[in-house]
N, C-alpha and C positions, 0 to 999 in steps of 0.2 A: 679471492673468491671469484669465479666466474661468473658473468650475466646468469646466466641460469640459475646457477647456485643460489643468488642471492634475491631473484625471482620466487626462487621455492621459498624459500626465507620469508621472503615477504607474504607472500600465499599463507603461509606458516602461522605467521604472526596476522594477520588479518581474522586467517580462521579461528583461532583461541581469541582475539580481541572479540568477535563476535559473539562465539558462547559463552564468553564470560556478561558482554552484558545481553543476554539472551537470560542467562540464570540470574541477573539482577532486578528484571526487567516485573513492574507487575501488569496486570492484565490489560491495564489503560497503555502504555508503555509497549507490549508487543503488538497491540493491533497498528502502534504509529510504525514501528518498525517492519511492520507488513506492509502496510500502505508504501512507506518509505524503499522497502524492497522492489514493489512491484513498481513505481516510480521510475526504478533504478533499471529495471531490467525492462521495461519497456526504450526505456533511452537508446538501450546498449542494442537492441532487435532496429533499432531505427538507422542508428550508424551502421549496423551490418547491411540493413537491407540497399543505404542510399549506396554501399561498396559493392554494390551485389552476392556479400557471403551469406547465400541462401539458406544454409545447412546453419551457420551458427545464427543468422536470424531466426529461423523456425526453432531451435534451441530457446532461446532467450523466452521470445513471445509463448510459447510453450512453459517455463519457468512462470512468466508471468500471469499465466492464467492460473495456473496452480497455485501463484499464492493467492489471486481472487477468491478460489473456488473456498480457499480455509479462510480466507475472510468471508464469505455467504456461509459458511458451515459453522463458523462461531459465533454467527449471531443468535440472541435468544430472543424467541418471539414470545416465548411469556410475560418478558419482561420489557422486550422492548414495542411492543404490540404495530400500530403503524406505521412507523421508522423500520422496526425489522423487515415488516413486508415492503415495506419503499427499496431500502435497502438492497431485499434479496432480490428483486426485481432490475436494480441498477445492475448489480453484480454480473446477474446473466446476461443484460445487453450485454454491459462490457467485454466479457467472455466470447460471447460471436460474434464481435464488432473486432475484436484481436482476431479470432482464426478467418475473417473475411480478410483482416489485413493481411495477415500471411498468405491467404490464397492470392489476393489480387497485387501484393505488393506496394502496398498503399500506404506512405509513411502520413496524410494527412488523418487516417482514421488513425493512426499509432497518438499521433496528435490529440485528437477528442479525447480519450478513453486514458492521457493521461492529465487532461485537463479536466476530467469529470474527478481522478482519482485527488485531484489538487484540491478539489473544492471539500471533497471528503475529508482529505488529511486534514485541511483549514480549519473544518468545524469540528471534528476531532479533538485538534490541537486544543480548542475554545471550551472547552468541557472541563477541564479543572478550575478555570478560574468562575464559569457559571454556577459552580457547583459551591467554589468557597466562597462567591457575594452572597448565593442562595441559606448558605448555614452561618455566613454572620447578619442576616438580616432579622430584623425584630419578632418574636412569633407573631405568626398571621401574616407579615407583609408578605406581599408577594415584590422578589427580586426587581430592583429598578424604578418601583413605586412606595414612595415616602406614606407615612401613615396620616 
């Protein structure tokens, strides 16, 4: 099998590896993978930019806003009421702090915006387990505080 060949192969098998855990994935689970995507594809806009490949930077960081924008568009503010509006309010810096990047060429804002996305994954990440100390704790305690 040729380079190529086994290129596609791999693309291949990358792509089915992904929507398979895409349809495993519950709703806790695809925002990490969104995070994790945009993560990814901020990286990838930074090594382009530092080679000068303009076209495929503007690609990426393009990619990576888009997946911001379905992270601000999945939040629920009924439910998550001040965090939501903190949230959507992050989202949109981060969304013009990317297309400044792209205008100016600036891989130190590619920096910020994925160090703000780091902090997000992090406390993300921390949500299951605050979630299962909170439901084995006594009724009435509150998490962290003995009775």
């Amino acid at each position: 099998m040729s380079y190529g060949g086994m290129h596609d192969a791999l693309r291949q098998y990358t792509k089915l590896q992904t929507e398979t855990t895409v349809e495993g994935a519950d709703g806790h689970r695809l925002i990490a993978m969104l995070l994790d995507g945009a993560i990814e594809r901020i990286g990838r806009a930074r090594a382009f930019m530092l080679r000068g490949d303009i076209a495929r930077k503007g690609e990426q960081i393009g990619w990576a806003v888009s997946v911001i924008e379905g992270l601000r568009t999945a939040l629920d503010h009924e439910r998550g009421g001040e965090i939501a509006a903190n949230l959507e309010a992050l989202y949109d810096y981060m969304e013009r702090r990317l297309t400044e990047a792209n205008l100016r060429n600036d891989p130190a804002i590619l920096d910020e915006v994925t160090g703000l996305l780091a902090q997000i994954k992090s406390a993300w990440a921390a949500i299951p387990e605050v979630l299962a100390r909170e439901s084995a704790a006594p009724s009435g305690a509150v998490a962290g505080v003995g009775r």
